[in-house]
DSSP file (Angstrom, degrees, kcal/mol; ACC not computed):
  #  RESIDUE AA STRUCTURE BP1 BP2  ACC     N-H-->O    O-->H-N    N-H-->O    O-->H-N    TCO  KAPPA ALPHA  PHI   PSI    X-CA   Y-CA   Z-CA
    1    1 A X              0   0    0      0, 0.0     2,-0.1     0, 0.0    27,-0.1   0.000 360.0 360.0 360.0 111.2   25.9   32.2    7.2
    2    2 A X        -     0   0    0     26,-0.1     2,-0.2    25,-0.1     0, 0.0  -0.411 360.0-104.6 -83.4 169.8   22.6   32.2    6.1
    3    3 A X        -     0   0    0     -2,-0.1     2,-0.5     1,-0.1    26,-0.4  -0.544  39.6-127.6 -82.7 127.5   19.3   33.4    7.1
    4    4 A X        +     0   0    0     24,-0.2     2,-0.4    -2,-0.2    -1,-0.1  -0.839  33.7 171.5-105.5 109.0   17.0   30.4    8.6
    5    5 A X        +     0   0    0     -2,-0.5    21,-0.5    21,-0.2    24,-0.3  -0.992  46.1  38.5-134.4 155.2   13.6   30.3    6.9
    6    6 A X  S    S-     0   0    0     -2,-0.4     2,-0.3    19,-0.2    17,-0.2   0.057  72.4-117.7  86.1 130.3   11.3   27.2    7.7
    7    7 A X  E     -A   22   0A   0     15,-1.9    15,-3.0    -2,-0.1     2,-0.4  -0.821  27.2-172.7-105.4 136.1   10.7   25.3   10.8
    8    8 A X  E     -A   21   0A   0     -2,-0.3     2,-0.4    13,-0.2    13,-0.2  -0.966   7.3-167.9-133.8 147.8   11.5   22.0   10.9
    9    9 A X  E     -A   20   0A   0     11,-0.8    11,-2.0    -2,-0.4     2,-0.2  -0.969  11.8-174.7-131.2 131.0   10.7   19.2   13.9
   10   10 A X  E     +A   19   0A   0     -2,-0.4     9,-0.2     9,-0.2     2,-0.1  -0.806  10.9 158.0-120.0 110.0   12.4   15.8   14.0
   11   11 A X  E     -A   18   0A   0      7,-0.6     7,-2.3    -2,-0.2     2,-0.4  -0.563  31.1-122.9-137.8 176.0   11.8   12.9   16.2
   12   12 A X  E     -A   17   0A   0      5,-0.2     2,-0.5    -2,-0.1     5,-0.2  -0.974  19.7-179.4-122.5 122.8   12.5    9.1   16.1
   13   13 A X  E >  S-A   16   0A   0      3,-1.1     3,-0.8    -2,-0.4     2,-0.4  -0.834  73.2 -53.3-133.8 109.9    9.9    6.2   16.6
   14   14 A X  T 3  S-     0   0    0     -2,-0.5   114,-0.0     1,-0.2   118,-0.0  -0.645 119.3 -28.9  74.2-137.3   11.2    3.1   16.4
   15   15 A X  T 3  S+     0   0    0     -2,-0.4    35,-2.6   113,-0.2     2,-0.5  -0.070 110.5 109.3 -99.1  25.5   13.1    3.4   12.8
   16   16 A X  E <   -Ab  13  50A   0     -3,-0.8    -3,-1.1    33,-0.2     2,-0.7  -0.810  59.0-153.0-109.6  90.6   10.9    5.8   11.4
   17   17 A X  E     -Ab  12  51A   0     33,-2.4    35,-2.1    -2,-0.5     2,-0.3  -0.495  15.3-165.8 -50.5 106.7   12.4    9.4   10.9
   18   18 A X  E     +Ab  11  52A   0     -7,-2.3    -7,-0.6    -2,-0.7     2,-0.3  -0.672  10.7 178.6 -82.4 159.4    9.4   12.0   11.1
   19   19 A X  E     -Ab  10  53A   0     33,-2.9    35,-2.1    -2,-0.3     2,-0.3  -0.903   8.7-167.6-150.1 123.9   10.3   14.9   10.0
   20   20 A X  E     -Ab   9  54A   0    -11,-2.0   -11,-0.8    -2,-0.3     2,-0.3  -0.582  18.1-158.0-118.8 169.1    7.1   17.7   10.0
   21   21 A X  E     -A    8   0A   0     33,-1.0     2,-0.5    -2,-0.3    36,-0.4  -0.907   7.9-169.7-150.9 131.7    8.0   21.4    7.8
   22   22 A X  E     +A    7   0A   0    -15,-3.0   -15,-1.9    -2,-0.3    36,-0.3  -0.927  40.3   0.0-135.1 125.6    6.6   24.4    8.1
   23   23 A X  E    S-e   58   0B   0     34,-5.6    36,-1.1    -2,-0.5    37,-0.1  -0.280  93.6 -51.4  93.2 160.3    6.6   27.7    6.2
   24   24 A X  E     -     0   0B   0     34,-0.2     2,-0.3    35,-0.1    37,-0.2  -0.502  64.4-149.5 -73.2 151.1    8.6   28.7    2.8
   25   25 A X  E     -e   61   0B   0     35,-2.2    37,-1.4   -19,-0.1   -19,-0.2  -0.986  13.5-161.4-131.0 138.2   12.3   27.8    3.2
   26   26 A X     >  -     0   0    0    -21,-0.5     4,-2.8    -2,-0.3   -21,-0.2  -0.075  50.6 -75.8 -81.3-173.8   15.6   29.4    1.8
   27   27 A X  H  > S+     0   0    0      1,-0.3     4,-1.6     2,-0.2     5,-0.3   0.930 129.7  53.2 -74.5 -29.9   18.8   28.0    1.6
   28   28 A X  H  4 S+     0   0    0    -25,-0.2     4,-0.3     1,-0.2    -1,-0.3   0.988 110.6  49.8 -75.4 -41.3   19.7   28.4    5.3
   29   29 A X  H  > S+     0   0    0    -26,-0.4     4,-1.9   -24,-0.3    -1,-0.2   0.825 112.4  45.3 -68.3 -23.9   16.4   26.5    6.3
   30   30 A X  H >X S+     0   0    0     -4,-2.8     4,-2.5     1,-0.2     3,-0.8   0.955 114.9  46.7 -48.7 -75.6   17.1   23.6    3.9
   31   31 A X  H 3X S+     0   0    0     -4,-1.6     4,-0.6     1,-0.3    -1,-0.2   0.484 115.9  48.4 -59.8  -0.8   20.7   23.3    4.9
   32   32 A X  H 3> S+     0   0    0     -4,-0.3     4,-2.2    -5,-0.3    -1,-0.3   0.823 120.7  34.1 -93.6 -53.7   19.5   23.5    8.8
   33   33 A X  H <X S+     0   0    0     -4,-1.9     4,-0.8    -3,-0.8    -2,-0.2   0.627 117.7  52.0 -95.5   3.2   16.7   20.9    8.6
   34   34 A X  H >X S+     0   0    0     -4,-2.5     4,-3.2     3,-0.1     3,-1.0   0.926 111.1  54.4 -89.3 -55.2   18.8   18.4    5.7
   35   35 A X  H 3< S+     0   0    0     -4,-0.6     4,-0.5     1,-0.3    -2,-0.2   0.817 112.5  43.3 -36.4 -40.4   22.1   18.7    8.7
   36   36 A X  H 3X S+     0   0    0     -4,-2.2     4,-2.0     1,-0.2     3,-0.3   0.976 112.7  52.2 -73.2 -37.6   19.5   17.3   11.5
   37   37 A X  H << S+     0   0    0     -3,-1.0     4,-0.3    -4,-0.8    -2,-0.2   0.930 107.3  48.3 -61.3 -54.1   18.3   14.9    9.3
   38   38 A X  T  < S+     0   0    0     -4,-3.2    -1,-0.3     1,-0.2     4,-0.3   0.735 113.0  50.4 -48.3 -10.0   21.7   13.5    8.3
   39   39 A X  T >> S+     0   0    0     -4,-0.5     3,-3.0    -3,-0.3     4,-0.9   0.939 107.4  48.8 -92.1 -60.7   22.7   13.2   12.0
   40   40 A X  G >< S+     0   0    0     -4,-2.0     2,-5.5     1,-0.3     3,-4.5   0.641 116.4  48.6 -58.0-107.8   19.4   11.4   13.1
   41   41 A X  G >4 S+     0   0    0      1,-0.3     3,-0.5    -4,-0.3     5,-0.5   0.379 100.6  65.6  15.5 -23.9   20.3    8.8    9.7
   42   42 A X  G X4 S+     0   0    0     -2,-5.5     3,-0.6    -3,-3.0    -1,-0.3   0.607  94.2  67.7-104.9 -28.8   23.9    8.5   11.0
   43   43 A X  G << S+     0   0    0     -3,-4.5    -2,-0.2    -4,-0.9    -1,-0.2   0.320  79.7  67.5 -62.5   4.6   22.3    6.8   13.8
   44   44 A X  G X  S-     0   0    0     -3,-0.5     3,-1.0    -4,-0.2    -1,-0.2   0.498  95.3-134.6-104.9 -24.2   21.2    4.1   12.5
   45   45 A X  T <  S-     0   0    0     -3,-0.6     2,-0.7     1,-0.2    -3,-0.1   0.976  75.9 -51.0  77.1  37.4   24.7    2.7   11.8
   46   46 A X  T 3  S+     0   0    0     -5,-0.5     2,-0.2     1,-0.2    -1,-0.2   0.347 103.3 135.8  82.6 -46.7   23.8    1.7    8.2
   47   47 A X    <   -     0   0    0     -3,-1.0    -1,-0.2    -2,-0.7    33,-0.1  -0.417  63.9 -81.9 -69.6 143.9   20.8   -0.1    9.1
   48   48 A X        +     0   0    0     -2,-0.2     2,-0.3    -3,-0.1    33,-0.2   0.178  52.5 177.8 -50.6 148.2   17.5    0.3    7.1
   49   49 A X  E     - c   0  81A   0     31,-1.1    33,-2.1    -3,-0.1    34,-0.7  -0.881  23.5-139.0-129.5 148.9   15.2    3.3    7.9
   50   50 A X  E     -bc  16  83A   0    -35,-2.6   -33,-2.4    -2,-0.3     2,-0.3  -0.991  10.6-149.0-137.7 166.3   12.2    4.8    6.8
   51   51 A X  E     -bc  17  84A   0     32,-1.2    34,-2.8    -2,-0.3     2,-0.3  -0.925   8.0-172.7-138.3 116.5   11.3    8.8    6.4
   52   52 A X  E     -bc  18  85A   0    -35,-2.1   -33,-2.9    -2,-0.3     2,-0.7  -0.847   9.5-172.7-134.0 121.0    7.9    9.9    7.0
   53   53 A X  E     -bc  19  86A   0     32,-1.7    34,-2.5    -2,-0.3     2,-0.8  -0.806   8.9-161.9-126.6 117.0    7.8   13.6    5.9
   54   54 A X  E     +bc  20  87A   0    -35,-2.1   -33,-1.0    -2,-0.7    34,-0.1  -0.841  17.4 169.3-115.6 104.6    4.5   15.5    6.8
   55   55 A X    >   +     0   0    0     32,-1.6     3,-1.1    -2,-0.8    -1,-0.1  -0.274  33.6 121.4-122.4  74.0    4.6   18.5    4.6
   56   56 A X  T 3  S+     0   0    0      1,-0.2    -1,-0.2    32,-0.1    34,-0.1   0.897  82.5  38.9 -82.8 -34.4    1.3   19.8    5.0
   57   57 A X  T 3  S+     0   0    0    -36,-0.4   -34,-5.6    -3,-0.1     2,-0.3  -0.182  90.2 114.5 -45.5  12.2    2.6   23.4    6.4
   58   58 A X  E <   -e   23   0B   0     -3,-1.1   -34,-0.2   -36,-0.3   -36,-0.1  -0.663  49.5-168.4 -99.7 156.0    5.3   23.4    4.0
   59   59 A X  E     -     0   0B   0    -36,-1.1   -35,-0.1     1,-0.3    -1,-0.1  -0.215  45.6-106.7-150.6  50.2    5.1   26.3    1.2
   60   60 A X  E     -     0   0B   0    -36,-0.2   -35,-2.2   -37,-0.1     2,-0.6   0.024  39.8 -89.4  67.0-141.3    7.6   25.1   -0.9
   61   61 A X  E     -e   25   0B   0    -37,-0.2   -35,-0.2    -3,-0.1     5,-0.2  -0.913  24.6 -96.5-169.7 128.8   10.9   26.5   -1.4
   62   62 A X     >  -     0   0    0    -37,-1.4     4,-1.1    -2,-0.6     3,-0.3  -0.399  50.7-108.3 -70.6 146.9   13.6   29.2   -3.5
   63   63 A X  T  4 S+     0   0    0      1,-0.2    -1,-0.1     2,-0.2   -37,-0.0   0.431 118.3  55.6 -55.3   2.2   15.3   27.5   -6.3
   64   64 A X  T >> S+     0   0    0      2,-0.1     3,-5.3     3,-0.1     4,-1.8   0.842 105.3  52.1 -82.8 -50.0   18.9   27.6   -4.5
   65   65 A X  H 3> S+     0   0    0     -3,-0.3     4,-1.0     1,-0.3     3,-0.2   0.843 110.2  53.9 -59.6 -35.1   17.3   25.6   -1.3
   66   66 A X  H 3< S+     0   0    0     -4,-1.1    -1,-0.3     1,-0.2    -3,-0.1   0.346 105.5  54.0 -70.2  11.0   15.8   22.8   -4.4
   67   67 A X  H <> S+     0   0    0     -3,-5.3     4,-1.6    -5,-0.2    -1,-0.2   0.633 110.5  40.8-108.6 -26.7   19.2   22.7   -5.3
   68   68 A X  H  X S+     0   0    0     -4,-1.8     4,-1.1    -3,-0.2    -2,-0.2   0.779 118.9  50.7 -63.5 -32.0   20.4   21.7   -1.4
   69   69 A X  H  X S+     0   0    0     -4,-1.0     4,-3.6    -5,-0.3    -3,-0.2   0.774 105.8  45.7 -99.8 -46.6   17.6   19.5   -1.2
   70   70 A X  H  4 S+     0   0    0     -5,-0.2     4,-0.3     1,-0.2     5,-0.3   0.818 119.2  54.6 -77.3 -15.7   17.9   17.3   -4.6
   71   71 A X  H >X S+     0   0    0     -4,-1.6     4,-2.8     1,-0.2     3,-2.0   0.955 107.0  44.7 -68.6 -29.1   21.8   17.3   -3.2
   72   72 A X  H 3X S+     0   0    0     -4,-1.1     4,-7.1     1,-0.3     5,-0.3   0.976 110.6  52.7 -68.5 -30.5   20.9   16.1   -0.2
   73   73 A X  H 3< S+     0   0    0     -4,-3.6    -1,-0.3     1,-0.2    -2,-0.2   0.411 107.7  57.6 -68.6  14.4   18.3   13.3   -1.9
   74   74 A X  H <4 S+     0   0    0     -3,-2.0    -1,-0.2    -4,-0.3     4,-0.2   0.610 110.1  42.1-115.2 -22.7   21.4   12.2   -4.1
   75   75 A X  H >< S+     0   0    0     -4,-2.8     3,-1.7    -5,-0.3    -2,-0.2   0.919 108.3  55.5 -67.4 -48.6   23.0   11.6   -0.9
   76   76 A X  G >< S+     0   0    0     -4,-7.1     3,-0.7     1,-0.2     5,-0.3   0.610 102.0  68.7 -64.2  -8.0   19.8    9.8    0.9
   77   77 A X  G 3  S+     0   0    0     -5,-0.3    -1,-0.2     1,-0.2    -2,-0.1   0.784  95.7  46.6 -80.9  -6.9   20.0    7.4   -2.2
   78   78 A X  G <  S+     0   0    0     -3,-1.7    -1,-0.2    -4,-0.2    -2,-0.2  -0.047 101.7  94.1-106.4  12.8   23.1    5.8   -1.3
   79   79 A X  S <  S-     0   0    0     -3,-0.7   -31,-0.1     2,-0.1    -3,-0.0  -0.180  91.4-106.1-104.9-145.3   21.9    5.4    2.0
   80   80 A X  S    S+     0   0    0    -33,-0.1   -31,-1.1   -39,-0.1    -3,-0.1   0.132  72.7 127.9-105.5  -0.2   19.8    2.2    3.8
   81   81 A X  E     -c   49   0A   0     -5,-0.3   -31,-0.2   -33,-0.2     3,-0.1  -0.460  39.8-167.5 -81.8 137.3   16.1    4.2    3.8
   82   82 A X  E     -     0   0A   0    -33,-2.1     2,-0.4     1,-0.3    26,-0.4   0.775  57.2  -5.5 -97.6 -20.9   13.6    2.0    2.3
   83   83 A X  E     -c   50   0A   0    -34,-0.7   -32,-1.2    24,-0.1     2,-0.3  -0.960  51.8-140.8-172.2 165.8   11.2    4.1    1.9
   84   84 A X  E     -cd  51 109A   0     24,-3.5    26,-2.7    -2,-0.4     2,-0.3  -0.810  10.0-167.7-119.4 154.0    9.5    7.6    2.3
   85   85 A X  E     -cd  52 110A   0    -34,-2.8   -32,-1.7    -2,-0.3     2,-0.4  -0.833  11.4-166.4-119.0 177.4    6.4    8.3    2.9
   86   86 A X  E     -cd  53 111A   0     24,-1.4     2,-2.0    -2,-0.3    26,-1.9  -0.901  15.3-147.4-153.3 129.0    5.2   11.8    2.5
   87   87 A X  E     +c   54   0A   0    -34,-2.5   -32,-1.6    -2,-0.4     2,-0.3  -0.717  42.9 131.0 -89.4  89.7    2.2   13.6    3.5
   88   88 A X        -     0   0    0     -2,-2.0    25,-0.1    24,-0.4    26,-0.1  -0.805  31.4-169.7-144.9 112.3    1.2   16.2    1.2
   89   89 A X  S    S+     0   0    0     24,-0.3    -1,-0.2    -2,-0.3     5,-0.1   0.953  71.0  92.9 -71.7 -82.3   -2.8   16.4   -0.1
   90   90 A X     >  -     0   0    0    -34,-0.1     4,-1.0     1,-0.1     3,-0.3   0.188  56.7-173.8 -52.9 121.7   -1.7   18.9   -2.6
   91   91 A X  H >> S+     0   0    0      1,-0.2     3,-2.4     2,-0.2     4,-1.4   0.984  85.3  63.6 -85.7 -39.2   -0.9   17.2   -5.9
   92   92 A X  H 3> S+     0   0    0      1,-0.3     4,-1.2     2,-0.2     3,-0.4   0.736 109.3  40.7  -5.4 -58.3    0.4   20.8   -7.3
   93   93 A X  H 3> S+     0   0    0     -3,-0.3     4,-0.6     1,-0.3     5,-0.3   0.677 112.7  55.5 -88.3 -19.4    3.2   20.7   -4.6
   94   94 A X  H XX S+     0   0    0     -3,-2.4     4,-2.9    -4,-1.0     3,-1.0   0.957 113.9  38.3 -75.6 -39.5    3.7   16.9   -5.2
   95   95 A X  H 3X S+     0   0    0     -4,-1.4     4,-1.1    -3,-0.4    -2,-0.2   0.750 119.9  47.9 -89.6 -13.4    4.4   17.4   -9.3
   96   96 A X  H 3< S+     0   0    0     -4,-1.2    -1,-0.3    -5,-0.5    -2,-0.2   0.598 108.0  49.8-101.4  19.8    6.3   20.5   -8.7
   97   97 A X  H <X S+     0   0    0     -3,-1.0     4,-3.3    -4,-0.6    -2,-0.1   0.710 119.2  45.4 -91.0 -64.3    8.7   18.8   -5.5
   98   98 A X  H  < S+     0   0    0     -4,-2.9     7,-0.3    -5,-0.3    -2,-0.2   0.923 117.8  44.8 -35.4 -42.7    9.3   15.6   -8.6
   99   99 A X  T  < S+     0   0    0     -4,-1.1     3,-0.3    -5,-0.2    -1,-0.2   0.883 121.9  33.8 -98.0 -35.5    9.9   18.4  -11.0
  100  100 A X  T  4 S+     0   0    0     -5,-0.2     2,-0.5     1,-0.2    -1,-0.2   0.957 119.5  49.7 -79.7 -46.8   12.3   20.6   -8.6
  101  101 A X    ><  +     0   0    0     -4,-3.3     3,-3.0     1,-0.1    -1,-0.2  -0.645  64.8 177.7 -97.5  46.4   14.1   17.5   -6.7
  102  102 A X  G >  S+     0   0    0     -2,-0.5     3,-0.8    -3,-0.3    -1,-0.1   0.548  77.5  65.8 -29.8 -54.2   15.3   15.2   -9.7
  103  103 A X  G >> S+     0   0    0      1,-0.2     3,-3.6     2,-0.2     4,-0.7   0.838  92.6  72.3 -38.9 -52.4   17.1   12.5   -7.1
  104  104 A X  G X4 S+     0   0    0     -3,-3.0     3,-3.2     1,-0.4    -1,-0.2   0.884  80.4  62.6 -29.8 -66.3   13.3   11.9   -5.9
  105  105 A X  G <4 S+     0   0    0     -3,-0.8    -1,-0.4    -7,-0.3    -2,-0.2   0.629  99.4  63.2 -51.2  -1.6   12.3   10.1   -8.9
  106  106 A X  G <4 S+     0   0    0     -3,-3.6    -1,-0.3   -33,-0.2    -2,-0.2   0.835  94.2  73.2 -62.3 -42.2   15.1    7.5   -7.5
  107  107 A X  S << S-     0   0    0     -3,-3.2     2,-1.0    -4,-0.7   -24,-0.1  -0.634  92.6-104.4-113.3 141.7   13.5    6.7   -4.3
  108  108 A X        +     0   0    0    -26,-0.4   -24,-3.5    -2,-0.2     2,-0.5  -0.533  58.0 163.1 -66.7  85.4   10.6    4.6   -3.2
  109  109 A X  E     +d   84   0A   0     -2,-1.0     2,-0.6   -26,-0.2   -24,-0.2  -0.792  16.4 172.8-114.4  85.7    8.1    7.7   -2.5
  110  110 A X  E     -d   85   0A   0    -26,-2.7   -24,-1.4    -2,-0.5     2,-0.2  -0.862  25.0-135.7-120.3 164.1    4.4    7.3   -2.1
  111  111 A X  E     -d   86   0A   0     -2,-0.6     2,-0.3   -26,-0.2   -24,-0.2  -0.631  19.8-173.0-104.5 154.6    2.2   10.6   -0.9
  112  112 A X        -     0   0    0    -26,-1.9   -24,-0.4    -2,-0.2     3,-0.1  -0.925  23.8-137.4-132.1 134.0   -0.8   10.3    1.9
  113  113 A X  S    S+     0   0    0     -2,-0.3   -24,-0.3   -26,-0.2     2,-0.3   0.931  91.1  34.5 -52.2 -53.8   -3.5   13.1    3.0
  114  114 A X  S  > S-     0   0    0      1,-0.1     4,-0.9   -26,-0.1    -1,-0.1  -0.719  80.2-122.5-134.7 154.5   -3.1   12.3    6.3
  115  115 A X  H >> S+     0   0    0     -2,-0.3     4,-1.6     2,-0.2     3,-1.5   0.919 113.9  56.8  -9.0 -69.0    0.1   10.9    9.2
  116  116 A X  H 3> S+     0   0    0      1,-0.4     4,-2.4     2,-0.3    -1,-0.1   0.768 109.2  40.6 -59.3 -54.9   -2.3    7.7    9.9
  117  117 A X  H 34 S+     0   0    0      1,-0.2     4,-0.5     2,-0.2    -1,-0.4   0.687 119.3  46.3 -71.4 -23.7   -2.5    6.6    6.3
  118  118 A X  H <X S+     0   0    0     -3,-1.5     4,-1.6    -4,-0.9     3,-0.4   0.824 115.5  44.0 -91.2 -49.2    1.2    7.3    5.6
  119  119 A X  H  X S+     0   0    0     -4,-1.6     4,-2.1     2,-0.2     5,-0.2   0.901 107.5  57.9 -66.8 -52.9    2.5    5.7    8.7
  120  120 A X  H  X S+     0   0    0     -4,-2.4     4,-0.5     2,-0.3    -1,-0.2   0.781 103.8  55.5 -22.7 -48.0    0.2    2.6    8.5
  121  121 A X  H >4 S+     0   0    0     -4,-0.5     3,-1.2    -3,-0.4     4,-0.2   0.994 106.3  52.0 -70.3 -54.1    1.8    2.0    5.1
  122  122 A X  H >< S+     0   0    0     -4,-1.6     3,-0.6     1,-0.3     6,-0.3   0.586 106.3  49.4 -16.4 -44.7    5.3    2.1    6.8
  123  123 A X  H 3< S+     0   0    0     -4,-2.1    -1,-0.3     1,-0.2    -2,-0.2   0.774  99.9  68.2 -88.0 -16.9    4.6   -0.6    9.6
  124  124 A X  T << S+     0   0    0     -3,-1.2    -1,-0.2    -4,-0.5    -2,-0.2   0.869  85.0  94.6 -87.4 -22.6    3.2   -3.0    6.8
  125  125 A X  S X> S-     0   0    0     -3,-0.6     3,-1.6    -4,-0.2     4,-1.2  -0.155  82.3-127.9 -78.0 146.8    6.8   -3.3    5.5
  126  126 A X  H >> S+     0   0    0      1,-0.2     4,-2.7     2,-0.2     3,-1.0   0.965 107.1  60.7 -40.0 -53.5    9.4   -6.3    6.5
  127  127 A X  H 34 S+     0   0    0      1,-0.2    -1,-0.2     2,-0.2    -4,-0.1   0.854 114.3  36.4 -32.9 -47.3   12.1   -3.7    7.6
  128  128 A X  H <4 S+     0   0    0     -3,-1.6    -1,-0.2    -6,-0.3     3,-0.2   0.524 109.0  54.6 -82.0 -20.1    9.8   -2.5    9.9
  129  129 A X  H << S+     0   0    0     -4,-1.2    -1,-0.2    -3,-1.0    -2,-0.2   0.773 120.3  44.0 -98.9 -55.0    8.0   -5.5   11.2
  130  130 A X  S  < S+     0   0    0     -4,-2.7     2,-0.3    -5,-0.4    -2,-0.2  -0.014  79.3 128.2 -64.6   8.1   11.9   -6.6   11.9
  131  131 A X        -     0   0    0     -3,-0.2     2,-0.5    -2,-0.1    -3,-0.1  -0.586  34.8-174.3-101.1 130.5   13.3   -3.7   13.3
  132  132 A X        -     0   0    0     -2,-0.3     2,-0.6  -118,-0.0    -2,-0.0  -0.941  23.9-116.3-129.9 137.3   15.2   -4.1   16.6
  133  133 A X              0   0    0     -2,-0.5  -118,-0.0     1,-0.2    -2,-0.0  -0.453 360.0 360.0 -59.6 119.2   16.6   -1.5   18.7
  134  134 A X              0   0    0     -2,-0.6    -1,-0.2   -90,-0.0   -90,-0.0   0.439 360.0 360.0 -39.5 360.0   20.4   -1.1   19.5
């Protein structure tokens, strides 16, 4: 059992997982806050999704937890997600996330400063515009 570092919040609106991170995380805080994420994704039944992942509190991550992380994004490529949005103003933390988390460059990723602008981009897509609740 590992040691949980990094805080993670996840909630649902509409078919848009947010998912907010806070603080450095080790392998036991990856593997805590990729587990929640799969469950909430496992709700969907297959049907398309989107990921909006606001890591503006995030402070990156030890090189086992980027190896939990790109597993988990080789998993999230085979899933239904169309697309992530991600909030993070630093570009640093953006070329070193690509550079740590290989599976990324698979998936339809674009980065925001802010929620508003990130989420905004999200509703403009068909999936979303189309989405009906179960």
């Amino acid at each position: 059992m590992f040691t949980i570092h990094g805080e993670v919040a996840i909630r649902l609106d509409k078919n848009i997982i947010l998912v907010a991170l806070k603080g450095p995380f080790n392998e036991g805080g990856v593997s805590n806050w990729t587990e929640k994420l799969r469950g909430e994704i496992d709700k969907f039944l297959g049907k398309p999704f989107f990921i909006l992942m606001n890591n503006v509190d995030y402070e990156g991550f030890t090189p086992e937890a980027s190896i939990i992380s790109n597993n988990f994004n080789l998993w999230l490529n085979e899933q239904q997600m169309v697309v992530k949005a991600i909030v993070q103003p630093s570009s640093l933390a953006r070329k070193m996330n690509l550079r740590n988390i290989p599976a990324l460059s698979s998936q339809r990723i674009e980065y925001f400063d802010t929620q508003t602008e990130a989420k905004s981009w999200i509703k403009k897509h068909p999936e979303y515009l189309n989405f009906e609740e179960s």
